[in-house]
GUKEVO-624923 format. One record per residue (C-alpha): residue number from 1; residue in three letters; x, z, y. Coordinates in nm, 4 decimals. Layout:
# GUKEVO-624923
    i   aa        xx        zz        yy
  NUM  Ala         X         Z         Y
...
This chain:
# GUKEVO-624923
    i   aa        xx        zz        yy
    1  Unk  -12.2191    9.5212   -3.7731
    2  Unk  -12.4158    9.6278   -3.4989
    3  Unk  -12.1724    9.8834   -3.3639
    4  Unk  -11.9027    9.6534   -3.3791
    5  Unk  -12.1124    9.4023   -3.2271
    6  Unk  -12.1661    9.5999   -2.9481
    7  Unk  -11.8159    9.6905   -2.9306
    8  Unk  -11.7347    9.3624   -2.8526
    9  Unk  -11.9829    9.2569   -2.6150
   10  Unk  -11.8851    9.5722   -2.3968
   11  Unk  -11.5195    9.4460   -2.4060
   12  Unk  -11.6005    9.0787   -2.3322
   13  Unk  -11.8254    9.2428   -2.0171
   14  Unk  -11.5615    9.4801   -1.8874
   15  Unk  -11.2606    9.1438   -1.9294
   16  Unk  -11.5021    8.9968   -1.7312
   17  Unk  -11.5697    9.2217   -1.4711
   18  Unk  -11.1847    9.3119   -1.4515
   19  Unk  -11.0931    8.9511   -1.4144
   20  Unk  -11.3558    8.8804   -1.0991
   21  Unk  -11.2399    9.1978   -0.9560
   22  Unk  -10.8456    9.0470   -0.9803
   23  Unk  -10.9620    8.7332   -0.7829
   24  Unk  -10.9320    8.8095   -0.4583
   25  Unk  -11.0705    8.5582   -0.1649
   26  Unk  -10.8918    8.5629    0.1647
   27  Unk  -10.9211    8.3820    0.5052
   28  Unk  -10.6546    8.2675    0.6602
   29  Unk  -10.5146    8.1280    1.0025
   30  Unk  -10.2680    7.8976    1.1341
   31  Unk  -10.1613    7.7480    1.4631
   32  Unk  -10.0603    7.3796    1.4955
   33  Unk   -9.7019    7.4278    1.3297
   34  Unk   -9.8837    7.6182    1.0551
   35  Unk   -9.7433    7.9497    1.1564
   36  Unk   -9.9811    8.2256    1.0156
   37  Unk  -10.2095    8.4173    1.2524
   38  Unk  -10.4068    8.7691    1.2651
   39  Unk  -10.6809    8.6199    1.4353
   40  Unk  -10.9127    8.2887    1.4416
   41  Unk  -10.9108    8.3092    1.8303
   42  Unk  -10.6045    8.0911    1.8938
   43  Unk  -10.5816    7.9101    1.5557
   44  Unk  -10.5821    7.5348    1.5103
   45  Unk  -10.7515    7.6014    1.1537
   46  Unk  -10.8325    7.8618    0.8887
   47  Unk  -10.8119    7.8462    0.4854
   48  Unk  -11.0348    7.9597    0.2365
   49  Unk  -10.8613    8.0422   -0.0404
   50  Unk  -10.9189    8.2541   -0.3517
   51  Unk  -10.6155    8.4399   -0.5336
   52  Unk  -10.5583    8.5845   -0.8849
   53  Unk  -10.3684    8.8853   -0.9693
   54  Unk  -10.0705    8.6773   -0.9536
   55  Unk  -10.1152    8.5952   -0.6325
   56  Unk  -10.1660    8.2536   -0.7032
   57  Unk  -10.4882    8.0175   -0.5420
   58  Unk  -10.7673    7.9295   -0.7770
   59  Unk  -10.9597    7.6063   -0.7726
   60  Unk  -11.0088    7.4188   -0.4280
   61  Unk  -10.8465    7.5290   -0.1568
   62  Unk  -11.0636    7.4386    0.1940
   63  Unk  -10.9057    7.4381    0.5807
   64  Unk  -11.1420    7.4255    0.8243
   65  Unk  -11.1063    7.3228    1.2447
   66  Unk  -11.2037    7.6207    1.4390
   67  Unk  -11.5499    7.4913    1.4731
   68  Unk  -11.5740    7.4952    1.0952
   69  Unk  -11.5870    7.1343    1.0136
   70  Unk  -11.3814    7.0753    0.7062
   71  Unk  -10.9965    6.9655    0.7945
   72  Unk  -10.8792    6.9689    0.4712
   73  Unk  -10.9253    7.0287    0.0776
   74  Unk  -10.7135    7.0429   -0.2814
   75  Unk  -10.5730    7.2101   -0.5318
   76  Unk  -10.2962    7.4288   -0.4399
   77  Unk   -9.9779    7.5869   -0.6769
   78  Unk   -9.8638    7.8248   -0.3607
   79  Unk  -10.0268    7.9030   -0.0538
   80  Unk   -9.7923    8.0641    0.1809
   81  Unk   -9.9795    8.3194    0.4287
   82  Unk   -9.7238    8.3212    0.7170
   83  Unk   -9.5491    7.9774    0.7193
   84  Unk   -9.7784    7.6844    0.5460
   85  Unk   -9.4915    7.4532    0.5778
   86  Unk   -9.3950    7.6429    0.2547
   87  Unk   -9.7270    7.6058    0.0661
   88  Unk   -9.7692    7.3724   -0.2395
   89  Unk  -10.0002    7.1199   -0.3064
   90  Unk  -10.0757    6.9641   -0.6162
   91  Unk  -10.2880    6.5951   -0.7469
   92  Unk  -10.5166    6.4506   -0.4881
   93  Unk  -10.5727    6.6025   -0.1279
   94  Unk  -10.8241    6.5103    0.0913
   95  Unk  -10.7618    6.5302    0.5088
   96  Unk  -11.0309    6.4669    0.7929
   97  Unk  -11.0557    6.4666    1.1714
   98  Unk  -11.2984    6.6490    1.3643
   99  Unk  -11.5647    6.3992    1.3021
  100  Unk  -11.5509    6.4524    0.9554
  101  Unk  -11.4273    6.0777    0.8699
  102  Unk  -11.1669    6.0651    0.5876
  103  Unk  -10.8061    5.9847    0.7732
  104  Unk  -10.5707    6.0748    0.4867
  105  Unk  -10.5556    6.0869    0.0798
  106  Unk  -10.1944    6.2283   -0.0748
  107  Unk  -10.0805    6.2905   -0.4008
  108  Unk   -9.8644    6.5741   -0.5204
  109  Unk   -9.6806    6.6434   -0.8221
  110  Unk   -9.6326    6.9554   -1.0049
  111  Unk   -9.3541    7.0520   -0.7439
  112  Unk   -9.6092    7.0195   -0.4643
  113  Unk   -9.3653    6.7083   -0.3200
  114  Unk   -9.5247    6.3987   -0.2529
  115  Unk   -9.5699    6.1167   -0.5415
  116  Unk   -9.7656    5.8062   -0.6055
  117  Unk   -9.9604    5.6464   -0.3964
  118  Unk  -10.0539    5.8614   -0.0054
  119  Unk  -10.2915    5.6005    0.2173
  120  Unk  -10.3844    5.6551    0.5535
  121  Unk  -10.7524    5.5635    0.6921
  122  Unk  -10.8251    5.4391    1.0501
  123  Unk  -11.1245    5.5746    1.2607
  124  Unk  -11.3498    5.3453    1.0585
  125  Unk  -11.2566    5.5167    0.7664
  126  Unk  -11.0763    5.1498    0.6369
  127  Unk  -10.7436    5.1391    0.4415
  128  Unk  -10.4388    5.1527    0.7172
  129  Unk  -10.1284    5.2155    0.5769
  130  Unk   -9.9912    5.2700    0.2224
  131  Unk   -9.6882    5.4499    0.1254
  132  Unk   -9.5822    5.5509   -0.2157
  133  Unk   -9.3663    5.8097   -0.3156
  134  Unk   -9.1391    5.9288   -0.6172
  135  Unk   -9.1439    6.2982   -0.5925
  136  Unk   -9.0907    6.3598   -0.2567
  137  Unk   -8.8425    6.0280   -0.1746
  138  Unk   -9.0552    5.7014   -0.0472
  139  Unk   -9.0308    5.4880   -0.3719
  140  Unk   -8.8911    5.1918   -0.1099
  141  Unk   -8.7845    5.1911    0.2236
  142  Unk   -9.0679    5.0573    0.4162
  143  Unk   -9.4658    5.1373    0.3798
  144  Unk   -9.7563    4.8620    0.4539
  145  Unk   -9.9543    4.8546    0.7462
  146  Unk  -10.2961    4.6889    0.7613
  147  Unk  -10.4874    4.5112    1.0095
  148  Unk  -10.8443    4.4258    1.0853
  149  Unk  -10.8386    4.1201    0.8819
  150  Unk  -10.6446    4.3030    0.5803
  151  Unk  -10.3346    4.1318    0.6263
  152  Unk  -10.0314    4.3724    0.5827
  153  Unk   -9.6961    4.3901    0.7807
  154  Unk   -9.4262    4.6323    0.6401
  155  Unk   -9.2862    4.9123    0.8819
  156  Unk   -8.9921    5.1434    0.8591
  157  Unk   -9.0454    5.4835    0.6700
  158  Unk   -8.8029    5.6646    0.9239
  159  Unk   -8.8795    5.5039    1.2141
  160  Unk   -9.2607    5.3652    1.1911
  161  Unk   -9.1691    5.0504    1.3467
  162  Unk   -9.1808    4.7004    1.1997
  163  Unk   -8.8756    4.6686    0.9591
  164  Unk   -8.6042    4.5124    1.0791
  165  Unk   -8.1990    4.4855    0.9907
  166  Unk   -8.1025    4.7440    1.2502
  167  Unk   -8.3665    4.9712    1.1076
  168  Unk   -8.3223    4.8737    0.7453
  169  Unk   -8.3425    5.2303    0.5695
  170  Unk   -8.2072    5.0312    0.2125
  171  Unk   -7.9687    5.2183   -0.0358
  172  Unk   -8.0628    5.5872    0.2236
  173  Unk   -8.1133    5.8832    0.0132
  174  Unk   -8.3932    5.9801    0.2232
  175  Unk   -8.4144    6.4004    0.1646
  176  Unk   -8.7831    6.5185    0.0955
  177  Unk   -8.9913    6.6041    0.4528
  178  Unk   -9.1741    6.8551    0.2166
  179  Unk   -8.8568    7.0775    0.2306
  180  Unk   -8.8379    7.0542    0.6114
  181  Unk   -8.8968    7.4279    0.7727
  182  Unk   -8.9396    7.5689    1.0861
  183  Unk   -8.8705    7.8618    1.3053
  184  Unk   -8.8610    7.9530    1.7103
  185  Unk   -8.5959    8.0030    1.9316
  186  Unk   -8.6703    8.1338    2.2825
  187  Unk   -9.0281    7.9564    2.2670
  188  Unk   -8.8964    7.6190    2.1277
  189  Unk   -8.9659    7.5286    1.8082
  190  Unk   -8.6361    7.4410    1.5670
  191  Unk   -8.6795    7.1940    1.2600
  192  Unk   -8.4432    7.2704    0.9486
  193  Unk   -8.2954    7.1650    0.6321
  194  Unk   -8.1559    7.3853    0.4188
  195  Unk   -8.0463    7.2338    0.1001
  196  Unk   -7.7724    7.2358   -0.1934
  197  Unk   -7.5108    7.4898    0.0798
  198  Unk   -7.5865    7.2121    0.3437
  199  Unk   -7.7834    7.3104    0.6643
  200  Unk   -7.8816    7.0843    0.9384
  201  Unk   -8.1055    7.1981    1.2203
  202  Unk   -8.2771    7.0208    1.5326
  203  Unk   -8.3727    7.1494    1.8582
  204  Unk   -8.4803    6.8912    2.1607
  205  Unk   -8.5541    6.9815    2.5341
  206  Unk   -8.5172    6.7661    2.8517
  207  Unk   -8.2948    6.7314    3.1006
  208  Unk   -8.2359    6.4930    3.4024
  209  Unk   -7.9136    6.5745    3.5856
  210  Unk   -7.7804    6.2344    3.5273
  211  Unk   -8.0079    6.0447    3.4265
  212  Unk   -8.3608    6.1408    3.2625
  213  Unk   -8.3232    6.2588    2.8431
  214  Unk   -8.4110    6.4026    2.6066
  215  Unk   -8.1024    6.6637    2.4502
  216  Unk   -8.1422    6.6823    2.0987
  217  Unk   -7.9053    6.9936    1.9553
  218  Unk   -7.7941    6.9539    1.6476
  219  Unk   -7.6197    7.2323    1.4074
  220  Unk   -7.4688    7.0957    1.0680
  221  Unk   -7.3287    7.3942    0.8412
  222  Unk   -7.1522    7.3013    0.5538
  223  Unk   -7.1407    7.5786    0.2533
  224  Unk   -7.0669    7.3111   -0.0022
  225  Unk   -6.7275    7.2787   -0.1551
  226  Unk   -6.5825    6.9114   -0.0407
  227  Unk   -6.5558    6.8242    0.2910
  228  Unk   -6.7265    6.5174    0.4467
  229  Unk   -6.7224    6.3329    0.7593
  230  Unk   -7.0322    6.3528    1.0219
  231  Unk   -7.0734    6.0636    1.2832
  232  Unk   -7.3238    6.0682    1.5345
  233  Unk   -7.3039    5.6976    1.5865
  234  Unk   -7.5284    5.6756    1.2663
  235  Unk   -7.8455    5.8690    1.4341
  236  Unk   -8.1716    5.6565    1.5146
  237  Unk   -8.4472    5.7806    1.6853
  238  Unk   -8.8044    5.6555    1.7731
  239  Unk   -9.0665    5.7719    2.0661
  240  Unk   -9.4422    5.7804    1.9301
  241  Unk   -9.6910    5.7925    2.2347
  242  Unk  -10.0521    5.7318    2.1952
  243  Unk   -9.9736    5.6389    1.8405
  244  Unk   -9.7452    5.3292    1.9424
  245  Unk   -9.3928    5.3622    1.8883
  246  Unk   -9.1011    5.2544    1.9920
  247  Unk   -8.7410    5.2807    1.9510
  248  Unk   -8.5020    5.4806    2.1244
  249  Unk   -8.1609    5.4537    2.2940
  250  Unk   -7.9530    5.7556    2.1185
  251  Unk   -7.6535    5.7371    2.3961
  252  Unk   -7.2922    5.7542    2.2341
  253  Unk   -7.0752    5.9938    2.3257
  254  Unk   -6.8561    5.7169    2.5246
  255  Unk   -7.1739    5.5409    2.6821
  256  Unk   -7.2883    5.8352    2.7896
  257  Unk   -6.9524    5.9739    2.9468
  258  Unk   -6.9505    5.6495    3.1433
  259  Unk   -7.3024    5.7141    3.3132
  260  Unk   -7.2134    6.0129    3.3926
  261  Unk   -6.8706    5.9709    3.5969
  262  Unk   -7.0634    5.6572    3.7625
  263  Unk   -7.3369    5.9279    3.8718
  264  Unk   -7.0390    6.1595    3.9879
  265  Unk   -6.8234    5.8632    4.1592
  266  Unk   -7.1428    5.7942    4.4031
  267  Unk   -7.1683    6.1387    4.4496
  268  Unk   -6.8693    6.1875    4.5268
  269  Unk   -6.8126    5.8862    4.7757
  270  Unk   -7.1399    5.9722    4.9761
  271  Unk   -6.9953    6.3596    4.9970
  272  Unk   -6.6402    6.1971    5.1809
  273  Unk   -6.8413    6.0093    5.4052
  274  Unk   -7.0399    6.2475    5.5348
  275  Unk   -6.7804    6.4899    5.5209
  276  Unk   -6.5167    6.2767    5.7135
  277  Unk   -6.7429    6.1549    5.9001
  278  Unk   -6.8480    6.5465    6.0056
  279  Unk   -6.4781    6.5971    6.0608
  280  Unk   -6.3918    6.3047    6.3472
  281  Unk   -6.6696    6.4159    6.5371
  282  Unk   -6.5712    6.7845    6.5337
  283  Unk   -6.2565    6.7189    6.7626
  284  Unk   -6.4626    6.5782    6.9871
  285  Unk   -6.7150    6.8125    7.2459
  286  Unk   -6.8999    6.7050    7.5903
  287  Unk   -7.0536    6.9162    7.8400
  288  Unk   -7.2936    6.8038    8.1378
  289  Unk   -7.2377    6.8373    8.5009
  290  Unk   -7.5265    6.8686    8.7936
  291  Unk   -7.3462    6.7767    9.1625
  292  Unk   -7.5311    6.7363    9.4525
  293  Unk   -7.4304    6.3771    9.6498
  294  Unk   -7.5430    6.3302   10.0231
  295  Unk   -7.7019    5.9517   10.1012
  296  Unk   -7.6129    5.7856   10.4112
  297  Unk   -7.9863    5.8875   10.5215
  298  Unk   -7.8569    6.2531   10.4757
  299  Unk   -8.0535    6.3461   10.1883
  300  Unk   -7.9168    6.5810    9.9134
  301  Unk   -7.9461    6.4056    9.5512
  302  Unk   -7.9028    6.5913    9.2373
  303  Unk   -7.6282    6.4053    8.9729
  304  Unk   -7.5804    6.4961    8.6580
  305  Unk   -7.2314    6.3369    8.5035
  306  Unk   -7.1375    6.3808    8.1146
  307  Unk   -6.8003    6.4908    8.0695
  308  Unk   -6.6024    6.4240    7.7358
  309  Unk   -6.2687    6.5712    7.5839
  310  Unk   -6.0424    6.5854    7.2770
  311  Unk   -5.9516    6.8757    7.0673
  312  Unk   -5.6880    6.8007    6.8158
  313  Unk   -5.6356    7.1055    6.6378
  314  Unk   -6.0414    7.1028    6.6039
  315  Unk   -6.0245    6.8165    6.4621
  316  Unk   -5.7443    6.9077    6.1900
  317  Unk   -5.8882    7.2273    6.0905
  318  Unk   -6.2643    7.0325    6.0484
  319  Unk   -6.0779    6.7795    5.8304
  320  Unk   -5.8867    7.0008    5.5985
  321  Unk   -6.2278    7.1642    5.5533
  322  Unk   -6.3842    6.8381    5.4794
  323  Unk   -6.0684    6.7755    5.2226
  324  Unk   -6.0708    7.1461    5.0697
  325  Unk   -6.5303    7.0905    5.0319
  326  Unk   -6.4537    6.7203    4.8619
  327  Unk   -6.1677    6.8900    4.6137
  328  Unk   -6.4200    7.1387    4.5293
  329  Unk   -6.6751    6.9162    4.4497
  330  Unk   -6.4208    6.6752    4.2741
  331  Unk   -6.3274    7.0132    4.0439
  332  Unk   -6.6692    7.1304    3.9723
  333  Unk   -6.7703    6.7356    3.8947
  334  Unk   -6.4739    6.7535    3.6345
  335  Unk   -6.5740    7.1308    3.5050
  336  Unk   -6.9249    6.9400    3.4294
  337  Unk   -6.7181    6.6381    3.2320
  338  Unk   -6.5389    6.9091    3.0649
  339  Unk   -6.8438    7.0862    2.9274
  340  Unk   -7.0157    6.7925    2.8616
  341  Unk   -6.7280    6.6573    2.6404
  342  Unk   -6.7116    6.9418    2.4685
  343  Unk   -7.0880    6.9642    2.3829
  344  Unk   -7.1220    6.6091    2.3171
  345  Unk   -7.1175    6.5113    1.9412
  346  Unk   -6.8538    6.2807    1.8616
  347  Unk   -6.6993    6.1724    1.5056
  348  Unk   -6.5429    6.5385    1.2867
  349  Unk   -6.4632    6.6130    0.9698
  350  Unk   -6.7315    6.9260    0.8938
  351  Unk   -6.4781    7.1130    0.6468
  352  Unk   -6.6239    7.3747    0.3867
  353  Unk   -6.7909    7.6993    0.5425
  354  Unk   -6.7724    7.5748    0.8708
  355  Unk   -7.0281    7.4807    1.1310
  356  Unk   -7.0649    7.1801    1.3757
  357  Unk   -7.2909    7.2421    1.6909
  358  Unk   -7.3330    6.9845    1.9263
  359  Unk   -7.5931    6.7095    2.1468
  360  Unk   -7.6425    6.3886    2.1821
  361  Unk   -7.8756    6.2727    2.4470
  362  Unk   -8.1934    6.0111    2.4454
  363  Unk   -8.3271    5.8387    2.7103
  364  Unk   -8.6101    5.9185    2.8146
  365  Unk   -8.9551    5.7448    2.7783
  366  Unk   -9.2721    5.9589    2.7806
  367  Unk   -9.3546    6.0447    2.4293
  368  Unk   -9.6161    6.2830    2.2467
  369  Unk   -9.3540    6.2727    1.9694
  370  Unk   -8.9966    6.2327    1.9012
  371  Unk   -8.8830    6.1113    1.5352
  372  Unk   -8.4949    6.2068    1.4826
  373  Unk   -8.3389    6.0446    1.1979
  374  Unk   -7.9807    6.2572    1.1266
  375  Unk   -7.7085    6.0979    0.8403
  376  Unk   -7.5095    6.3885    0.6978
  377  Unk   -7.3163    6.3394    0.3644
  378  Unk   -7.5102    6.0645    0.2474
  379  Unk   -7.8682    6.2112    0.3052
  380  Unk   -8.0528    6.0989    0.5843
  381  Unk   -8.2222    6.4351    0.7607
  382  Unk   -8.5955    6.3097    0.8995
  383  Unk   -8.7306    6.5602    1.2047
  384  Unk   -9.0680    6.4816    1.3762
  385  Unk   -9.0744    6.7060    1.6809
């Protein structure tokens, strides 16, 4: 018995010592769209995390800020070392701020997509808003919001603003934000869905040539089998700044045509005023005169007379100059209305294996966020850039 004993303990010791030598704990870093780093020097936090031979995280998972005050902590079923928009969470997950006060509590199912109850704490560490989820979808279209005195006022999941017809979300399949990714292009970032052969992809900058905006570029691929009509009409946005928001004017292709042949028309009659106006003075020259007069005292006096002609021909080369510079202008403003009408999103048909690109344009009101809110085939596509 004794040998076999022994056997067995020496087995049980080396499973043991085999299995703690599989687990493997790692340290990693992220930036502030979760993009994985070499280094802790420019990330906005780090993860603790412990692996098995499968690769998979053990136990609690812990993010720290870079001063190593705890950010975050849960149970993980994927942790993704280069993009943590892909990681998985699973059951209860805890969030803080820098202060180490509790702002957020979420709950994940076994797909690591949000599900029951997710409440948000204000700097007091009191209840703020409640949202619940059904794997991944809110369970309704609006969340509560709390005040001071407890009382609750219901806001719009897509839009965080009070709930109101325009904004209703109602009878929206609402696609899960847990299966929105990101990538760069040229320094920007670019938001994505890529889901059941259907793509659709954000990218915003600014622009103020007429008018100040914000361009949002949309691209809409459609590797699905039916076709299906995309209108632009149908796209909301709202403007977060200093955590108030409010909603946005998404300009129509039509409204926004108008502003900008009204910016153009101006332009254009200030440029044939000063150009005609550049052109009837061109016929025209002067030159001055000094003759000496003798007073009836005999004295010599210096006169200086201004003497003024016509040049016709002047005249009609300056204006067919001014005419040829006002054409010009009147063809490049049109070039501009071409390209922009091209660009613009307007109603199409997005046929199978094929690819919409396009803009539509928001005006502009200074915002630390931008919440986008795109309708393709029945889905409603939610980017927070």
């Amino acid at each position: 018995m004794k040998p076999l004993l022994l056997k067995s303990l020496t087995f049980f010791a080396l499973f043991i010592c085999t299995s703690v030598l599989a687990q493997e704990k790692y340290t990693l870093y992220y930036d502030q769209n979760g993009k994985g780093l070499d280094t802790k020097k420019k990330a906005a936090y780090y993860r603790i995390v412990t692996f098995d031979e499968n690769n998979k995280p053990l136990g609690v998972v812990e993010d720290f800020y870079p001063d190593d005050t705890l950010y975050r902590k849960g149970e993980a079923t994927n942790i993704d070392k280069f993009d943590d928009i892909k990681s998985r969470w699973k059951d209860e997950v805890l969030t803080y701020n820098d202060e180490s006060k509790l702002i957020a509590s979420n709950n994940y199912d076994a797909n690591g997509l949000l599900d029951s109850v997710q409440t948000i704490y204000n700097i007091d560490e009191e209840r703020y808003s409640v949202l619940t989820y059904t794997h991944g979808n809110p369970t309704k279209d609006y969340y509560f919001v709390y005040d001071r005195k407890g009382d609750t006022s219901r806001y719009s999941y897509l839009t965080h603003l009070p709930v109101r017809l325009l904004l209703s979300t109602t009878d929206q399949v609402i696609v899960p934000i847990t299966l929105r990714q990101l990538y760069y292009q040229d320094g920007q970032p670019v938001e994505f869905y890529s889901i059941d052969g259907i793509y659709v992809g954000v990218k915003i900058s600014t622009q103020q040539l007429y008018g100040a905006y914000y361009e949002a570029y949309i691209e809409i691929e459609n590797g699905s089998n039916p076709q299906f009509d995309f209108s632009p009409d149908n796209i909301t946005a709202t403007l977060e700044d200093g955590g108030n928001a409010n909603e946005a004017e998404v300009m129509t292709y039509n409204d926004y045509m108008k502003r900008v042949k009204r910016r153009q028309n101006w332009t254009t009659a200030f440029t044939i005023f000063a150009e005609s106006a550049a052109a009837t003075s061109a016929g025209y020259s002067s030159s001055k005169t000094n003759t000496y007069i003798q007073t009836s005292t005999g004295k010599s006096v210096s006169v200086q007379s201004n003497t003024e002609s016509y040049n016709g021909a002047a005249q009609y080369a300056a204006m067919q100059n001014a005419a040829n510079n006002v054409n010009s202008m009147i063809r490049q403003q049109y070039d501009i209305r071409q390209t922009i009408s091209e660009g613009y999103l307007k109603l199409n048909t997005i046929f199978p294996n094929s690819r919409l690109v396009g803009f539509v344009n928001i005006k502009f009101q200074k915002a630390d966020h931008i919440l986008l809110n795109v309708p393709v085939n029945g889905k409603v596509y939610h980017f927070e850039l």
